[in-house]
C-alpha positions as CSV (number, residue, x, y, z in Angstrom):
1,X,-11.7,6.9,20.0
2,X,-15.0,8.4,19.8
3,X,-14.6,10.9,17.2
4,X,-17.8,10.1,14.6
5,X,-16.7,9.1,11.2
6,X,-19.4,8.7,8.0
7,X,-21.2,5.0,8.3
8,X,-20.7,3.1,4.9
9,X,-23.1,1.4,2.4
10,X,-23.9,0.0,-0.5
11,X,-24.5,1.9,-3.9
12,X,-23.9,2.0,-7.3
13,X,-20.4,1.5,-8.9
14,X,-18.8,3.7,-11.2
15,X,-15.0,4.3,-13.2
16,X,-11.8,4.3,-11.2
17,X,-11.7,7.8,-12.2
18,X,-13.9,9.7,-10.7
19,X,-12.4,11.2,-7.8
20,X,-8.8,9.7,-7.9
21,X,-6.1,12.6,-7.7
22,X,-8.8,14.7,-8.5
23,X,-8.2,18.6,-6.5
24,X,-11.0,18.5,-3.7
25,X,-10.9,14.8,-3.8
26,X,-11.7,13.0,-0.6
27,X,-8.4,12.9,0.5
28,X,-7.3,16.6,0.5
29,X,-8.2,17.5,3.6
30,X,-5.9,14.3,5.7
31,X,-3.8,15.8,8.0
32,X,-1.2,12.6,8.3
33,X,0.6,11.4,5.3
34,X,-1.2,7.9,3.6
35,X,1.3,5.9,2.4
36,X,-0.2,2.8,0.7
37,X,1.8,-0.9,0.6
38,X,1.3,-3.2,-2.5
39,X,2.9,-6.0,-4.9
40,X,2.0,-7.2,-8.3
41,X,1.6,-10.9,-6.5
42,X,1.6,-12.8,-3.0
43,X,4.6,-14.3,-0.8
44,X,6.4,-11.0,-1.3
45,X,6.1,-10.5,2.6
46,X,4.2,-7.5,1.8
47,X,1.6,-7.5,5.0
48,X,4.9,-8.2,7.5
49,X,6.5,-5.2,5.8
50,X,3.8,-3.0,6.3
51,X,3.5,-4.1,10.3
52,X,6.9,-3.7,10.8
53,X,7.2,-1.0,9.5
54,X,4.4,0.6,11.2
55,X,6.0,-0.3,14.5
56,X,9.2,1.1,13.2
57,X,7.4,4.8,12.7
58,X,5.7,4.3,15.9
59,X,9.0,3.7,17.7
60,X,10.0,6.9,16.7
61,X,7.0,8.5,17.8
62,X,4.9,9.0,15.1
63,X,1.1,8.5,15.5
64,X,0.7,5.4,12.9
65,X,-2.2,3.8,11.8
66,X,-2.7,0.5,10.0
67,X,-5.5,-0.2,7.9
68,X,-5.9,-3.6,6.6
69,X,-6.9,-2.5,3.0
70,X,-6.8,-6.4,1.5
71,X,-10.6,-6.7,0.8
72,X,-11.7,-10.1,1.0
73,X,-8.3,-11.4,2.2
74,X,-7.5,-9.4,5.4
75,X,-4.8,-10.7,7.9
76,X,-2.9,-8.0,9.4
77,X,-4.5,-9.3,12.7
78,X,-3.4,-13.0,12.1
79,X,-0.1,-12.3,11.5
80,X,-0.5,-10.2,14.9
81,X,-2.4,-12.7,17.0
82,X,-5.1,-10.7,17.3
83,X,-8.9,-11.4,17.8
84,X,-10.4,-7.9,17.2
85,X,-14.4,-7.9,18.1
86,X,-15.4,-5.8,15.0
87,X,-13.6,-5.3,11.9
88,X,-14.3,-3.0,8.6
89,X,-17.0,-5.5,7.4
90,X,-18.7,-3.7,10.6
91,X,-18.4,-0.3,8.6
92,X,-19.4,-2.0,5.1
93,X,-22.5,-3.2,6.6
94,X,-23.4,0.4,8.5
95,X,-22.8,-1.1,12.2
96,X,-19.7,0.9,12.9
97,X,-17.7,3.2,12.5
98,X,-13.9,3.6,11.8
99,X,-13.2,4.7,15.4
100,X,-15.2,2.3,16.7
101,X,-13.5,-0.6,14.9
102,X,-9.8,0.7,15.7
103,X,-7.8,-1.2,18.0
104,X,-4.3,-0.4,20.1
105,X,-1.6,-3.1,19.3
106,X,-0.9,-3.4,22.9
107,X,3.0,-3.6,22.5
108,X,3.5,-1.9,19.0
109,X,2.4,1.7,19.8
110,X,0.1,1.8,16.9
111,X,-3.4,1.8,15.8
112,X,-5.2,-1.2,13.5
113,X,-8.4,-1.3,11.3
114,X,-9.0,-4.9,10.6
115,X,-10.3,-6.3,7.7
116,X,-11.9,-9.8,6.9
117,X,-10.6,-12.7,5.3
118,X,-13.3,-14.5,3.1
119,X,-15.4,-11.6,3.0
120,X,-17.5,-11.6,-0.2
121,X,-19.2,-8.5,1.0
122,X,-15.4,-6.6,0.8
123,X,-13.7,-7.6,-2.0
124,X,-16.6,-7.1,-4.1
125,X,-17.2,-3.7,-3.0
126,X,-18.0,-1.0,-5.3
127,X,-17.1,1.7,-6.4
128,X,-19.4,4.4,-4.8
129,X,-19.1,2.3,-1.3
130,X,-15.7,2.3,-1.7
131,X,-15.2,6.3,-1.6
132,X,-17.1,6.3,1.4
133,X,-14.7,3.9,2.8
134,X,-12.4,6.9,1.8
135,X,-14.2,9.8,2.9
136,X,-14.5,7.8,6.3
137,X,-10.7,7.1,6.1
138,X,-9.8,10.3,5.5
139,X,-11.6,12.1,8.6
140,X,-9.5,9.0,10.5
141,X,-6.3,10.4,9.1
142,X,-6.7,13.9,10.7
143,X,-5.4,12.0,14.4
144,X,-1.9,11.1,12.6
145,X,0.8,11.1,11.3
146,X,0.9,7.9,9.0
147,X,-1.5,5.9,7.8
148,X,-0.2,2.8,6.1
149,X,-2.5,0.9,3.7
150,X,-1.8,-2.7,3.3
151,X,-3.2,-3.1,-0.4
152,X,-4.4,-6.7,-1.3
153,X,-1.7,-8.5,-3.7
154,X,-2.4,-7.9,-8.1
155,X,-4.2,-5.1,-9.9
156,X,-8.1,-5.3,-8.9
157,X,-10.1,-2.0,-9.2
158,X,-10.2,-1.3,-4.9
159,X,-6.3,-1.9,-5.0
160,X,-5.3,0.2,-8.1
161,X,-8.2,3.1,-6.6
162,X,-7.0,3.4,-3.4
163,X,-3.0,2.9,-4.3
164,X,-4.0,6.0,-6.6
165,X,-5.8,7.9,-3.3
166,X,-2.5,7.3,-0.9
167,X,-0.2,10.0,-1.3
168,X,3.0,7.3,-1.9
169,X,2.7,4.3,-3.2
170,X,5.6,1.6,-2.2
171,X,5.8,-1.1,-3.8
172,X,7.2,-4.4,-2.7
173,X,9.3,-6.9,-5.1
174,X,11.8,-9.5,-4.5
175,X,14.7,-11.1,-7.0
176,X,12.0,-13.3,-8.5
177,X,11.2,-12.4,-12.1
178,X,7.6,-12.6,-11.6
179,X,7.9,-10.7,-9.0
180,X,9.8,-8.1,-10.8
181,X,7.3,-8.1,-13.6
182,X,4.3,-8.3,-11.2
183,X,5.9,-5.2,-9.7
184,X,6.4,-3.5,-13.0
185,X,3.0,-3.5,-13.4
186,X,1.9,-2.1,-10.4
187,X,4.1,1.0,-11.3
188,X,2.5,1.1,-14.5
189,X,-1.1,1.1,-14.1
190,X,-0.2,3.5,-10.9
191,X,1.4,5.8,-13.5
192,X,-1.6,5.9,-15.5
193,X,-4.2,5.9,-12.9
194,X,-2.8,9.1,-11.4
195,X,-2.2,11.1,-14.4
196,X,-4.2,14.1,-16.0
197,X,-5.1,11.9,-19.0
198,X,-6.9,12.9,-22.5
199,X,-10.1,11.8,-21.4
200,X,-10.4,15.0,-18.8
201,X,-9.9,13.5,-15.5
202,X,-7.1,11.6,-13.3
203,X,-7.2,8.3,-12.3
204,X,-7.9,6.6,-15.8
205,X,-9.7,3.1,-15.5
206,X,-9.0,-0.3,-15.6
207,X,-8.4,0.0,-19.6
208,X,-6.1,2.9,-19.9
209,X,-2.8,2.6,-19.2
210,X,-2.5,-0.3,-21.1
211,X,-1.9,-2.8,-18.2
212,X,-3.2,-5.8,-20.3
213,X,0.8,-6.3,-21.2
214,X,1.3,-7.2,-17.6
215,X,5.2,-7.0,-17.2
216,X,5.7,-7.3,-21.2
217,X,7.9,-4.1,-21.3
218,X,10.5,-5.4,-18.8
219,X,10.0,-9.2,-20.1
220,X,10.6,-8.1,-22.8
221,X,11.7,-4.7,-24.0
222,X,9.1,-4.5,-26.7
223,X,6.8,-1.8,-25.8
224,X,7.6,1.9,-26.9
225,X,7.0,5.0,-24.2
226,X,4.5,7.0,-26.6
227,X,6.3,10.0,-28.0
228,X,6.8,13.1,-26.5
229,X,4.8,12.3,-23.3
230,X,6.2,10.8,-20.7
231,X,3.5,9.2,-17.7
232,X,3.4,10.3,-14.4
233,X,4.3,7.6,-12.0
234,X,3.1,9.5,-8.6
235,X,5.2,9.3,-5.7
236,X,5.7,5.5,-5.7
237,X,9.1,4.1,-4.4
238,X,10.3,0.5,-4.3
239,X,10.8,-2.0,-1.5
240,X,13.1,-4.8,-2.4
241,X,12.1,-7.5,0.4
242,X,14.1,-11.1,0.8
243,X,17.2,-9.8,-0.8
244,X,19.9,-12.3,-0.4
245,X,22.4,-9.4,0.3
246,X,22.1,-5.2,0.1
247,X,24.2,-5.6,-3.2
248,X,21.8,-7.9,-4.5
249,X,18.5,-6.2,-3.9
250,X,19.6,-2.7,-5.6
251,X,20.3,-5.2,-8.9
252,X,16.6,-5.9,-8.2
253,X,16.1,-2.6,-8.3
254,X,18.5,-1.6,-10.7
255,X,16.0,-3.4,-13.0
256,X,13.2,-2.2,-12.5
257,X,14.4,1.1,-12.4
258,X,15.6,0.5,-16.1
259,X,12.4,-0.7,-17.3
260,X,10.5,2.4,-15.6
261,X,13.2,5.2,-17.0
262,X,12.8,3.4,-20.7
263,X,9.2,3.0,-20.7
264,X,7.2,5.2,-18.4
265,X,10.0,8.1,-19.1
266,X,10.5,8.1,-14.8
267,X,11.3,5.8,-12.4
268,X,10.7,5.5,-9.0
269,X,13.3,6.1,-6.2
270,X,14.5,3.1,-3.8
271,X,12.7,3.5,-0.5
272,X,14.4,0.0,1.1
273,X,16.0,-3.1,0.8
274,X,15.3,-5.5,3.5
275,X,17.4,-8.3,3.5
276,X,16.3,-12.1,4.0
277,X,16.2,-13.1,7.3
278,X,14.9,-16.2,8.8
279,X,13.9,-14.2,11.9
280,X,11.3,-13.0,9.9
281,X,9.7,-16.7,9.7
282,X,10.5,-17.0,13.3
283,X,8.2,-14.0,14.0
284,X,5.8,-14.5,11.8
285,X,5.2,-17.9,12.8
286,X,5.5,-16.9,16.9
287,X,2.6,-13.7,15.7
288,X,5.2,-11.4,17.6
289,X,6.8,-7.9,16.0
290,X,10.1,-8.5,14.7
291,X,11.5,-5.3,16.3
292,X,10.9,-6.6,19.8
293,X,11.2,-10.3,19.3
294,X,14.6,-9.8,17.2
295,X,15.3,-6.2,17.3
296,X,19.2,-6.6,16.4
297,X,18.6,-8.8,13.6
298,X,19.4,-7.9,9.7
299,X,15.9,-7.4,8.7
300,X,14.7,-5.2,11.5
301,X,17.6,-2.8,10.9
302,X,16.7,-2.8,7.1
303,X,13.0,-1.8,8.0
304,X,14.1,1.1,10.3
305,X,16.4,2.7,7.6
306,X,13.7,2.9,5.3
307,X,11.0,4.2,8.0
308,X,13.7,6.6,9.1
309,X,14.0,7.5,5.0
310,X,10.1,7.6,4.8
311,X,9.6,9.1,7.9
312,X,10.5,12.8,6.2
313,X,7.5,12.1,3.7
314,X,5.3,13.3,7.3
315,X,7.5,15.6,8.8
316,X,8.8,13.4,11.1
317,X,12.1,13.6,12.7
């Protein structure tokens, strides 16, 4: 991998609006479809989902790559058993570059950008640094088909920017109501981020939207879509992870597709529901891929519907 991509530094920070959605932005020119991976909070299995189902698109022979986009808290390559020599603090600090950080997964098919856990340097990055993490990104994205972002967990400025730059947004929840109002308020600040808003660009910051009401509306019922305009939610679908059965997890998402259709006047279609599995743990725990450790199990069949569902979103088979 020895195409060059733009070295990345420091500089000063600026709105969460200035470039997301925008036409000419830095992600119109990515060939391969970025689909970005969050939850409203941790322990959803959010970082398994997003390996698994990279190997699922890769197993069906789509060029995938998986960029560790948790800032601060990386561990798609622990969860892997992976020891990668350079990761994207290499980029951050100007000593690499994308391609020279990305990895094979020897048995998965896929590529990897690692990030770094307890990297103070990443998860306060800002904002100008941060688009040329993008920029760089974006000339990776030109060599496939997918590129999955696994977003760190909540509603930080990085996560809700680059959740905005991804061209879908899935978002994981489980039957927990946190969870479920975590989630609803992932969809919600998404919705505002990547709308054409009053104040003349997309992408409004961390105080439009209204997101300090985190999960109020489906808590709750007591917030009012405001009249006559209804937000735009993007193309974000919903993962329902740890379902106790398939009728189960589409309740789950039979409520927060309620709570989206009241308040944000559109809700999000049901990419997956992956049902709990304690092969999962047994994975997870062994730092093995579920699809070749326990290929037959419930779990990994759930994950290949939904790749096989996503996989039209890049013109896959």
């Amino acid at each position: 991998m020895t195409q060059a991509t733009p070295r990345i530094s420091a500089g000063a920070s600026g709105p969460i609006n200035a470039v997301a959605c925008a036409p000419g932005s830095v992600k119109a020119a990515a060939a391969g479809t970025v689909i970005a991976v969050a939850s409203g909070k941790g322990g959803v299995g959010k970082t398994w989902f997003a390996i698994t189902l990279a190997h699922a698109l890769a197993r069906t022979g789509r060029r995938v790559l998986l960029f560790d986009g948790d800032l601060g808290l990386a561990n798609v390559d622990i969860q892997l058993g992976l020891t990668p020599a350079r990761d994207l603090g290499a980029v951050v600090a100007g000593q690499a570059t994308l391609s020279e950080i990305t990895l094979r997964h020897p048995d998965g098919g896929f590529d990897i950008v690692a990030g770094r856990s307890g990297s103070g340097a990443l998860s306060a990055l800002d904002q100008v640094a941060l688009e040329r993490m993008l920029a760089a990104l974006r000339d990776a994205t030109v060599r496939y088909d997918v590129v999955l972002l696994d977003l760190g967990a909540g509603l930080d400025r990085s996560v809700r920017r680059m959740a905005a730059w991804a061209d879908t947004l899935l978002v994981i929840a489980t039957e927990e109501p946190t969870s479920l109002t975590d989630a609803y308020a992932v969809l919600k600040l998404h919705a505002a981020d990547c709308a054409c808003g009053d104040d003349g660009g997309p992408g409004r910051g961390p105080s439009g939207g209204g997101g300090a009401d985190r999960g109020s509306d489906i808590a709750q019922g007591s917030v009012r879509r405001p009249a006559g305009n209804q937000q735009t939610i993007g193309d974000a679908r919903i993962v329902v992870n740890q379902a106790s059965s398939r009728t189960a997890g589409e309740r789950t998402y039979a409520t927060l597709h309620r709570a989206c259709e009241r308040f944000l006047g559109r809700a999000p279609p049901l990419a997956g529901v992956i049902r709990r599995d304690d092969r999962v743990k047994d994975a997870i725990r062994r730092q093995t891929l579920l699809l070749t450790r326990h290929p037959s199990c419930p779990a990994a069949a759930d994950v290949e519907q939904a790749a096989e569902s996503l996989n039209a979103l890049s013109g896959g088979p």
